[in-house]
N, C-alpha and C positions, 0 to 999 in steps of 0.2 A: 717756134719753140719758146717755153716760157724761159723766165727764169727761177734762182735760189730764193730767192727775198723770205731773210727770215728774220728782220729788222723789228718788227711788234714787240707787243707782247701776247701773241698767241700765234700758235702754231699755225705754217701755211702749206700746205700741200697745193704741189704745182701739177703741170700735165706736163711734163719734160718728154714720153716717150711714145704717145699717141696711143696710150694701150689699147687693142682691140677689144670692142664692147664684147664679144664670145670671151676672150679671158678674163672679165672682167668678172661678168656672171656666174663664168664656170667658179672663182672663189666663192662669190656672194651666196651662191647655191648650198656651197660648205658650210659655211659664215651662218647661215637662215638655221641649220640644225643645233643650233647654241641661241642664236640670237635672233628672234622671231620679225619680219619688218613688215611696219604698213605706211601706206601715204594718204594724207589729207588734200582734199581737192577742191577747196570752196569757187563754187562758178555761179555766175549768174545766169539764169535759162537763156540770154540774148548769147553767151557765147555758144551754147550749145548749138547755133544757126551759122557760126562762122567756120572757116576751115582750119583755125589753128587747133582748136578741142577734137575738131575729127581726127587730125592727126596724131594728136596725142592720143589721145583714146586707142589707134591702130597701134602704138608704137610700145603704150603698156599692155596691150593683148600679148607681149612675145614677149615680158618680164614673169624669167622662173622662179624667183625666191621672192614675192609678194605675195604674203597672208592675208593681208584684208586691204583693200581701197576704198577710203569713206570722203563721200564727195557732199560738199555743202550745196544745198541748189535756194539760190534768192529770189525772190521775182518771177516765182510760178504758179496760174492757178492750177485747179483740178487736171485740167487735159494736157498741159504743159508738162505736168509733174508725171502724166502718163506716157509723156512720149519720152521724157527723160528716162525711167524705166526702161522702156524701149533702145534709146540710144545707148545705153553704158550697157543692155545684156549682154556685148559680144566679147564684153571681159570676162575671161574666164575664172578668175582670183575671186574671192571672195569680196562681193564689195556692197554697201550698203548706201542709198540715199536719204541725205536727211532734209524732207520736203519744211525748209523754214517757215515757208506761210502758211502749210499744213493745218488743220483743226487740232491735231493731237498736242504739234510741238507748242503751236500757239497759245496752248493752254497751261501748260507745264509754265510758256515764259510768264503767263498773266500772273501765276503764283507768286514765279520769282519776284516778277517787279513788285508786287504788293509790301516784299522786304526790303527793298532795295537792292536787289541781288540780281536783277536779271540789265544787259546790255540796254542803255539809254537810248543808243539810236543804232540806226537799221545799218548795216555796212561791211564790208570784207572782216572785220574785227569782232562784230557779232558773229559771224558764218562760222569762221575758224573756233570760236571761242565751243561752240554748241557742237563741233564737230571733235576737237579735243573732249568735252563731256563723253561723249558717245564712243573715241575710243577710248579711254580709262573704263570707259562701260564695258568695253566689251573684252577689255584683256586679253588677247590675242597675240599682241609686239610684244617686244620689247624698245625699240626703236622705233621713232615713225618722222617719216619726210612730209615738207609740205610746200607744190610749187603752182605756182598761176595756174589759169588756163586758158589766156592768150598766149601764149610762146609761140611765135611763126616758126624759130628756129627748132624747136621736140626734137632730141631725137634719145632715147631711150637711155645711153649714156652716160647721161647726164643726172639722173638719178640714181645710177649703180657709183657715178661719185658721188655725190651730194651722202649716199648713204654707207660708204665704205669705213670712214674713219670708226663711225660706231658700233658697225655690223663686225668688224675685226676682232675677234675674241681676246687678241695679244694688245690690244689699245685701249684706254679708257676715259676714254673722252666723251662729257656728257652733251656736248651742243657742237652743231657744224652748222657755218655758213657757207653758200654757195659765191662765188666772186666769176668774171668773167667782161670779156671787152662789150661795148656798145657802139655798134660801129651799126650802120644801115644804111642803104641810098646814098653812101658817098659821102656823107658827114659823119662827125660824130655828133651821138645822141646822148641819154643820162643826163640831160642838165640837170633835175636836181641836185642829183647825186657831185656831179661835176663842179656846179656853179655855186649851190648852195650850201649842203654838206660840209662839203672840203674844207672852203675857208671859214664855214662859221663856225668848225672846229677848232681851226685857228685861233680865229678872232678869240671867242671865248676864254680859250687859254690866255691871252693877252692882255682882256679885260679885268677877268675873274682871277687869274694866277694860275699856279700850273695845277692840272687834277689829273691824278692816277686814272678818273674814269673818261675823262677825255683822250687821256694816253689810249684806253682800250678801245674806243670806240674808231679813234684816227688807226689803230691796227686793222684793220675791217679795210678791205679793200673795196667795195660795194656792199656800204652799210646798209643799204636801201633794198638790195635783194629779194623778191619771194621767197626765194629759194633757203630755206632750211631745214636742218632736222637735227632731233634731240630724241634721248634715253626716255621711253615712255611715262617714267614716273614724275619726270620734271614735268610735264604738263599739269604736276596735279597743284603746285605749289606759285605757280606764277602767275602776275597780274598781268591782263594783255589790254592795250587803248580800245577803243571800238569804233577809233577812225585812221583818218592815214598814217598818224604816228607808230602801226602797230610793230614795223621793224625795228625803229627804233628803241620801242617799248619794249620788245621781247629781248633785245639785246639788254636793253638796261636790265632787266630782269634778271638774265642770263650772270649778269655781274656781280649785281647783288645777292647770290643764292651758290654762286659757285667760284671756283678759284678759276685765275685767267688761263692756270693749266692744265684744265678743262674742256676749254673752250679750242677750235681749230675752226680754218678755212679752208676752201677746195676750190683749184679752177674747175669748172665744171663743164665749160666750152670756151673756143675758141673766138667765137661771136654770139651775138644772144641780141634777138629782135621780140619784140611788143607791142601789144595796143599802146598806140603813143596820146598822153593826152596833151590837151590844148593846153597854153597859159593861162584861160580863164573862159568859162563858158557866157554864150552872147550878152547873158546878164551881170556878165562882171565877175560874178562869184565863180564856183568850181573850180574844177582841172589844175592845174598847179599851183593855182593862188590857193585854192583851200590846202590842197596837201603842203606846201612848203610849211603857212600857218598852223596845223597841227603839226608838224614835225619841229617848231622851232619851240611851242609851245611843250613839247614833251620833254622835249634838251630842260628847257627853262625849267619844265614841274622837279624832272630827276636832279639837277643842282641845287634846287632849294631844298630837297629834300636831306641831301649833304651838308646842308650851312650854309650855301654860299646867299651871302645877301643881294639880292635881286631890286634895282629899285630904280623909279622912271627916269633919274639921270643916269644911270649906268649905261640904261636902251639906247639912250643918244648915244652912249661913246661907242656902245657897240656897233649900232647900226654906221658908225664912219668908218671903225673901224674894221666890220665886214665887207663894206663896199668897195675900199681900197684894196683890201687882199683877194676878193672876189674879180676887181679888174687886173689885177697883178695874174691872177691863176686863168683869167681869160685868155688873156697874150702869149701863155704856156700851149694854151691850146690850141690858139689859132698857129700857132709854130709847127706842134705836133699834127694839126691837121696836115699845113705845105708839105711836110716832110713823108708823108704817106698821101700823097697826092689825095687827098681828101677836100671838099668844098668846107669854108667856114663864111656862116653870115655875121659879121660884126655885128651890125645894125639888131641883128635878130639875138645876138648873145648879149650884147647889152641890154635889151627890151629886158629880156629875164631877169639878167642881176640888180636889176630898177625893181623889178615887180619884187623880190625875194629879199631885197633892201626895204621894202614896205610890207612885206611882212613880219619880219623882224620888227617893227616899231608895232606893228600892231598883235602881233603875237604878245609882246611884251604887256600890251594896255590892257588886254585882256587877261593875262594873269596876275596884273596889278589891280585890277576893278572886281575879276573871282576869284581870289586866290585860294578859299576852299571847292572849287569844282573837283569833283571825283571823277577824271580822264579815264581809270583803267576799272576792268571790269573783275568782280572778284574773283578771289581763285576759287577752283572748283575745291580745296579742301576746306577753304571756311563756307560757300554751297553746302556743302554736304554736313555741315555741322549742323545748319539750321533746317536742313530738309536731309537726313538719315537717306532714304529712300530716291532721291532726284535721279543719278547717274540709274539705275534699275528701272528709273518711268521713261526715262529716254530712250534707252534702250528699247523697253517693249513694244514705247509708240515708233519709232523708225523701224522695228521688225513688222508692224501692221500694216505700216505704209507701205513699204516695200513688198510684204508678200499676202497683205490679205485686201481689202476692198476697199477704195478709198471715196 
């Protein structure tokens, strides 16, 4: 059983009573005749070959108040993007594919980029971004979800929370985030979230002094989440990163555009398992060395962006003084694992706070050497200023792909 914790500053709905997902829906199903809902699903065609996507795919087949499902597909060619068609017919909602490497969408981005307008690199940031377009196109919600699709643990549940708070006609909350344990195989999992997060929320405060927007974001109980959903119109006005940073980014966004009493949480499960990735892929780079680095990187763009002055001896105190709170908040964990008969590998929990400790120094050098880089990709409402007609061309070309000849 969870518990109260209502300590933030933003709202936290817990799972106190196990509600059965049938009453869950039986509201939502009320909720859906006021307040229209759809979900975003960016995947890349390799998940489509694994079994966590199949199962999610069965488990939204038997969701009654979803109006549209609009799924992003990366990494597809022509036949791939045909068998994708194939796989998601057995949903019966209305749902639309938007084939990214496609001829039609490809050409729409060639435009964009000509302005500067369209995503600089290929990635989960891009997907969502192009899929956001497409539902503003297609106005259908009012509210739209949007979660992985590795989830080993799916079960259908878990998006009739994630999307309660806003589907409630008596509530008016324009953003939810989804929050939930990481527990798998007998450890715990979420290092970033765990090891890096945490205390460089800290730390920062420490360094930099105190900030209301650190306050909001340490409220977030799994800041790092897929999992959330917002009022459809908000999608039209906010900047999202177009790499790992992009939770973080959508949260800062979320702050800057709205008041915190706005904003809420949801447990959404009990436990919650994922494609896990490595520390660093064989060449050094990748897997959590790059995500930690864009995510310490986007903290750092959103504080300067506030005033705080940012500058390469600061990095040093930070980076000591992340390390120390990050081994301080290890020892919490390795406690809480004993105490839930849980495995913990020292050896392997310090590897990380070593790697997440050097990116920190080098997140920092890098936005010391560009400190004009443009991280976040425009909002669809300054798009459409410079192209009147863009959301209408998207739309048409993901209706061709989808139903006429590709």
């Amino acid at each position: 059983m969870s518990d109260f914790y209502q300590n933030g500053v933003i709202t936290n709905f817990h799972n106190l009573t196990h509600r059965s997902v049938e009453s869950l829906e039986k509201e939502m199903v009320r909720f859906a005749r006021k307040r229209k809902m759809g979900l975003i699903l960016p995947s890349l065609f390799s998940e489509l070959e694994g079994p966590a996507l199949t199962n999610i795919v069965d488990e939204l087949a038997k969701v009654p108040y979803l109006d549209e499902i609009v799924i992003g597909l990366d990494r597809a060619d022509r036949d791939q993007f045909l068998y994708a068609r194939e796989f998601f017919s057995r949903l019966p909602q209305r749902h639309r594919i938007l084939w990214n490497d496609g001829p039609r969408l490809k050409a729409i981005d060639a435009e964009l980029d000509k302005e500067g307008l369209s995503p600089t690199q290929p990635g989960k940031g891009r997907n969502v971004w192009f899929c956001t377009g497409y539902t503003l196109a297609s106005d259908r919600t009012s509210c739209v979800a949007l979660h992985d699709c590795d989830i080993v643990t799916y079960e259908r549940g878990m998006l009739a929370r994630l999307l309660y708070p806003l589907a409630n006609p008596a509530f008016q909350y324009e953003f939810c985030k989804g929050f939930y344990a990481r527990v798998a195989d007998g450890k715990l999992n979420g290092r970033v979230g765990r090891l890096l997060v945490g205390p460089l929320l800290r730390s920062l405060q420490k360094v930099y002094g105190h900030s209301e927007y650190l306050d909001y974001l340490s409220s977030f109980r799994y800041p790092l989440s897929g999992e959330f959903a917002m009022r459809t119109h908000v999608l039209n006005g906010i900047k999202i990163p177009g790499d790992w940073g992009l939770e973080i980014g959508v949260l800062s966004e979320i702050y800057r555009n709205y008041t915190t009493r706005q904003s809420c949480q949801v447990e959404i499960a009990d436990n919650y398992d994922h494609k896990h990735q490595p520390l660093a892929e064989d060449d050094g780079t990748g897997g959590l060395k790059r995500m930690s680095n864009d995510i310490v990187q986007s903290l750092l763009r959103k504080l300067a962006t506030m005033g705080v002055p940012l500058t390469s001896d600061s990095f040093r105190v930070l980076k000591a003084t992340y390390y120390r709170n990050a081994l301080d908040i290890m020892e919490t964990y390795n406690h809480e694992a004993a105490m839930n008969g849980l495995k913990f590998d020292q050896h392997v929990e310090e590897a990380a706070v070593e790697m997440f400790t050097q990116s920190i120094l080098e997140a920092g050098q890098a936005f010391i050497e560009r400190p004009n880089d443009k991280p976040f990709i425009p909002s669809w409402s300054r798009v459409q200023s410079a192209f009147p007609d863009v959301l209408q061309r998207i739309y048409q070309a993901v209706e061709e792909d989808n139903d006429g000849n590709v």
